[in-house]
C-alpha beads as a LAMMPS data file, in Angstrom:
LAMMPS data file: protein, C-alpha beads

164 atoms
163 bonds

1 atom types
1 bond types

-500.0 500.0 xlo xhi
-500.0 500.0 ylo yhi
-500.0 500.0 zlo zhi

Masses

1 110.0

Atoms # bond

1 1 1 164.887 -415.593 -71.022
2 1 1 168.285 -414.960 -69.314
3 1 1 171.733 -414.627 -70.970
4 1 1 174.921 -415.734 -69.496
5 1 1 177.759 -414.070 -69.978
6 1 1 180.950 -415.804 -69.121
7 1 1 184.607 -413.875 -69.708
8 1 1 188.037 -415.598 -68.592
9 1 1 190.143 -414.405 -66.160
10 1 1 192.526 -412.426 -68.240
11 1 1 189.146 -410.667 -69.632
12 1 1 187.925 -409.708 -66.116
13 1 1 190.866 -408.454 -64.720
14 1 1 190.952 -405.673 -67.632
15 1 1 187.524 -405.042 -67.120
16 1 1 188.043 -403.942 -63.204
17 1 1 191.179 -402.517 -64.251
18 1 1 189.353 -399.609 -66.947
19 1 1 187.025 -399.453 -63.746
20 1 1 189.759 -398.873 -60.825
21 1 1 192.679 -397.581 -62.716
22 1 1 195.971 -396.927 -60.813
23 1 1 196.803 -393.541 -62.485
24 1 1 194.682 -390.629 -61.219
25 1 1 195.177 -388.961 -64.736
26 1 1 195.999 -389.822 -68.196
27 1 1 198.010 -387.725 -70.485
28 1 1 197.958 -387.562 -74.031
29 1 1 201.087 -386.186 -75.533
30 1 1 202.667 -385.995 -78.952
31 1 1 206.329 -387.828 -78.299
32 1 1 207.298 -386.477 -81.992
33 1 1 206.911 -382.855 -80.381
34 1 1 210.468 -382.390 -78.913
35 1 1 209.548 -379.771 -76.207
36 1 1 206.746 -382.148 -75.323
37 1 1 208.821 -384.803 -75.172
38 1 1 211.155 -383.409 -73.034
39 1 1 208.050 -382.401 -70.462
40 1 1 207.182 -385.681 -70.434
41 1 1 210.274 -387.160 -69.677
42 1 1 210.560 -384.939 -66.701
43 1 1 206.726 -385.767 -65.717
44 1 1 208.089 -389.695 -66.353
45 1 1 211.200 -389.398 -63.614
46 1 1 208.984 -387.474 -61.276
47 1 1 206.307 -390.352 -61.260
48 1 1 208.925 -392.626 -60.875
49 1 1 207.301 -395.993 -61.833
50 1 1 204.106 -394.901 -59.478
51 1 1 201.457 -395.121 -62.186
52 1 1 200.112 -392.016 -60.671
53 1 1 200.380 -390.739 -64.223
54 1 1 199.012 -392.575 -67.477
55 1 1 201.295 -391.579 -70.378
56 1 1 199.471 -392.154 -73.914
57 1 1 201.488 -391.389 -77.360
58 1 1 199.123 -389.700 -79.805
59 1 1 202.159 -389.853 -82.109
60 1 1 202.095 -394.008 -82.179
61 1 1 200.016 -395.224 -85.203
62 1 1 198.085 -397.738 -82.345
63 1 1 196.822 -394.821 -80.890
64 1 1 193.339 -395.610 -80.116
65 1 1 190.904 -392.612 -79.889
66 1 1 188.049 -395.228 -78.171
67 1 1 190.472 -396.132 -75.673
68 1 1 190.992 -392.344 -74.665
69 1 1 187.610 -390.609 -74.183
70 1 1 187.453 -390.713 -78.231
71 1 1 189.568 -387.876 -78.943
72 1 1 190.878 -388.497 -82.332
73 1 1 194.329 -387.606 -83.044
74 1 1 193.500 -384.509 -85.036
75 1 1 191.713 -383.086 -82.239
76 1 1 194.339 -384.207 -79.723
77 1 1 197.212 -382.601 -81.647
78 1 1 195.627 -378.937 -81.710
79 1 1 195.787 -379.204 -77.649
80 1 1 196.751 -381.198 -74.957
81 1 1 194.444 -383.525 -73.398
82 1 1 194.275 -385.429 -70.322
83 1 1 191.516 -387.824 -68.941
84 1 1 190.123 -388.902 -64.862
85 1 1 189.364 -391.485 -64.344
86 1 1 185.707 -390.627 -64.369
87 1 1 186.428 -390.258 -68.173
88 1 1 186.485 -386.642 -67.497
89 1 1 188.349 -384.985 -70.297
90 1 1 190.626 -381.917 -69.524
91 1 1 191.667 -380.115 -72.250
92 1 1 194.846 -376.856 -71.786
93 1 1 196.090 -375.295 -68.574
94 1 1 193.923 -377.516 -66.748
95 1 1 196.088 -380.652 -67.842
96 1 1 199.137 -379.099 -66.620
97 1 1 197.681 -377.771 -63.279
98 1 1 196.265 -381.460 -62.459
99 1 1 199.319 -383.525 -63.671
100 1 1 201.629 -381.272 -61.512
101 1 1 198.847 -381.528 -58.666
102 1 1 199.235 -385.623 -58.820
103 1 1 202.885 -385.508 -58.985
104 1 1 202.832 -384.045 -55.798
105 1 1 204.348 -380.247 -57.737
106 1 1 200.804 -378.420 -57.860
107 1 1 202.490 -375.219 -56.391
108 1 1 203.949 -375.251 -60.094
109 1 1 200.749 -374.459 -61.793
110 1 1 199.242 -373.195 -58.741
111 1 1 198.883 -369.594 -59.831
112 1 1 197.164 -370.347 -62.592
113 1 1 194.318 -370.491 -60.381
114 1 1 194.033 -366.836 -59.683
115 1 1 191.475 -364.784 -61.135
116 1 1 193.862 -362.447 -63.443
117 1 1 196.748 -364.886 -64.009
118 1 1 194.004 -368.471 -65.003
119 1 1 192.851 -365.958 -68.124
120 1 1 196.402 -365.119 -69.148
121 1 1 198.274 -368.387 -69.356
122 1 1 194.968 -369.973 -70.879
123 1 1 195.912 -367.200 -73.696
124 1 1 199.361 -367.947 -73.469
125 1 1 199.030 -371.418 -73.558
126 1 1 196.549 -371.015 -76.507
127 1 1 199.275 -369.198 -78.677
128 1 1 201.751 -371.683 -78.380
129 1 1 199.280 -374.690 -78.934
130 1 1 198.786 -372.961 -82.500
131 1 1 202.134 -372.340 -83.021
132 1 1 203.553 -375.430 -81.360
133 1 1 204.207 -377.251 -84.740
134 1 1 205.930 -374.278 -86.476
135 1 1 208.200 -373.270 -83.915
136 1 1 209.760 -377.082 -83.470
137 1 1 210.179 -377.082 -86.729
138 1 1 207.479 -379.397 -88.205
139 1 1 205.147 -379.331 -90.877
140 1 1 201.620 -378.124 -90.746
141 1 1 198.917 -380.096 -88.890
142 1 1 197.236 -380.743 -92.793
143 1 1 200.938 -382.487 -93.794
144 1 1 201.191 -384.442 -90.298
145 1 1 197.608 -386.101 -90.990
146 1 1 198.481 -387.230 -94.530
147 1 1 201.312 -388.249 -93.483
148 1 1 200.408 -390.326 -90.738
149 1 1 197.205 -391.468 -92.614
150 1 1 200.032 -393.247 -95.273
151 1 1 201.885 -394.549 -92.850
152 1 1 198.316 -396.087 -91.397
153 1 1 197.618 -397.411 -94.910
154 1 1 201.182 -399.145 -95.586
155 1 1 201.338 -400.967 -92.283
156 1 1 197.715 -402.251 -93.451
157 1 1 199.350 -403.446 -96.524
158 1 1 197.184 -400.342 -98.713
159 1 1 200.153 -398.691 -100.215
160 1 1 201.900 -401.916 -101.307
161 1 1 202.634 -401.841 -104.870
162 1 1 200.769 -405.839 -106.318
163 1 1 203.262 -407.775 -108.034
164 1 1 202.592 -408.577 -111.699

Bonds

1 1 1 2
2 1 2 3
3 1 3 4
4 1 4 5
5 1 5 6
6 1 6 7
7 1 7 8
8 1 8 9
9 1 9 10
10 1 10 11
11 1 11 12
12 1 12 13
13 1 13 14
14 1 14 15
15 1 15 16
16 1 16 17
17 1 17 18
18 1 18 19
19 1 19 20
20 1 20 21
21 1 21 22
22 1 22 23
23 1 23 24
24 1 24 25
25 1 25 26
26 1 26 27
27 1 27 28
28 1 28 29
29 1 29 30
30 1 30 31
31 1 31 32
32 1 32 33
33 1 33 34
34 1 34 35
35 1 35 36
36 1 36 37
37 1 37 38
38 1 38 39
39 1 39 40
40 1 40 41
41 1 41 42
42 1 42 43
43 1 43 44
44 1 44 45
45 1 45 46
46 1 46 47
47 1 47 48
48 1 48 49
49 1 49 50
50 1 50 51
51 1 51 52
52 1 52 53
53 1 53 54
54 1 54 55
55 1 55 56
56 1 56 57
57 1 57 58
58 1 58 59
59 1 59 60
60 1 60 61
61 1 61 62
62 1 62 63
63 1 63 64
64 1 64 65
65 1 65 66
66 1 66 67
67 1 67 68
68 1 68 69
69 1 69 70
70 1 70 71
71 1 71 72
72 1 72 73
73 1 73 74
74 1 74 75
75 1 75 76
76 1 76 77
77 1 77 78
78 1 78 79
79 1 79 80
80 1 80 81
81 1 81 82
82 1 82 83
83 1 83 84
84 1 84 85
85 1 85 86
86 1 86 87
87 1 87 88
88 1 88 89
89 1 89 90
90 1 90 91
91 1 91 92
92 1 92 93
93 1 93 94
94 1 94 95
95 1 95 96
96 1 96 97
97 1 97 98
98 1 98 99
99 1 99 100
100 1 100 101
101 1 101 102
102 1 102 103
103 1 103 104
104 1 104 105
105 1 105 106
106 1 106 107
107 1 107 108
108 1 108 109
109 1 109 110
110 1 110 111
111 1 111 112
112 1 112 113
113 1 113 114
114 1 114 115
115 1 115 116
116 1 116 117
117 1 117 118
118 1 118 119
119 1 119 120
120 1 120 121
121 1 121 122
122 1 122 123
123 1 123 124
124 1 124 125
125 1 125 126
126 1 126 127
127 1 127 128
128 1 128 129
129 1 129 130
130 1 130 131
131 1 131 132
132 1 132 133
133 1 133 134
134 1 134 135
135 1 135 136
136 1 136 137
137 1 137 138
138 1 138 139
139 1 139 140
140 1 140 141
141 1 141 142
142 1 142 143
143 1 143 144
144 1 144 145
145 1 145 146
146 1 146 147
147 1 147 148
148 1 148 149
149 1 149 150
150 1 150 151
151 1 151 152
152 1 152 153
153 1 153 154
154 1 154 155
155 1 155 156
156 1 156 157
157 1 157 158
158 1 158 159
159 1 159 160
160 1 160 161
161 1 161 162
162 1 162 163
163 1 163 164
């Protein structure tokens, strides 16, 4: 017994698009970070409308962890994460070092490849992913995922008081 399968057009061209994307990388970034922000904004104006760069906001309650190599948003706020387009998932210094690379700026990040210096900012970066959140001034990761996890259940109607 054979199946058909039949998709319109609309469904197709999204298909081969997940399978040939036009970025090279895809960064996931927290846009209520402000130092982050402002990275990304700089990352933004060097792409310049290229699409060499996919830009995904954790931060936006449509964030979908299925359509990003299924890293949730808990896991995506503790680090930064990127993704190839072989669904390769970077995760730290890496992200930087390849973004920079596709941007046509890898001499940036390019030391980072050394032997002595790769170990060092991987600790440096490490410290300031921990202390990202307390030193812009935001609340603690536990606070941020209640938070957002209300704001998830009021746009679905949950937290709605019923009318008597």
């Amino acid at each position: 017994m054979t199946t058909e399968t039949t998709s319109s057009p609309s469904t197709t061209a999204a298909a081969v698009s997940d399978l040939n994307p036009s970025w090279q990388i895809k960064l996931l970034y927290d846009s209520a970070c402000p130092l982050c922000l402002r990275e990304v904004n700089f990352l933004q104006n060097r792409d310049a409308g290229q699409g060499l760069v996919a830009f995904v906001d954790i931060a936006d309650l449509n964030y979908a962890p299925e359509e990003n190599g299924n890293i949730d948003f808990e896991t995506a706020m503790g680090t930064i994460h990127a993704l190839l387009p072989d669904g390769t998932v970077m995760v730290g210094v890496p992200v930087f070092r390849k973004v920079y690379e596709v941007l046509g700026m890898g001499w940036v990040y390019a030391i980072t490849k050394l032997p002595i210096i790769g170990p060092i900012a991987d600790f440096i970066y490490d410290i300031w992913a921990n202390w990202r959140l307390k030193l812009t001034g935001r609340a603690d990761l536990a606070t941020i995922l209640a938070e957002r996890q209300r704001q998830i259940d009021c746009s679905t109607d949950r937290c709605k008081i019923p009318v008597e």
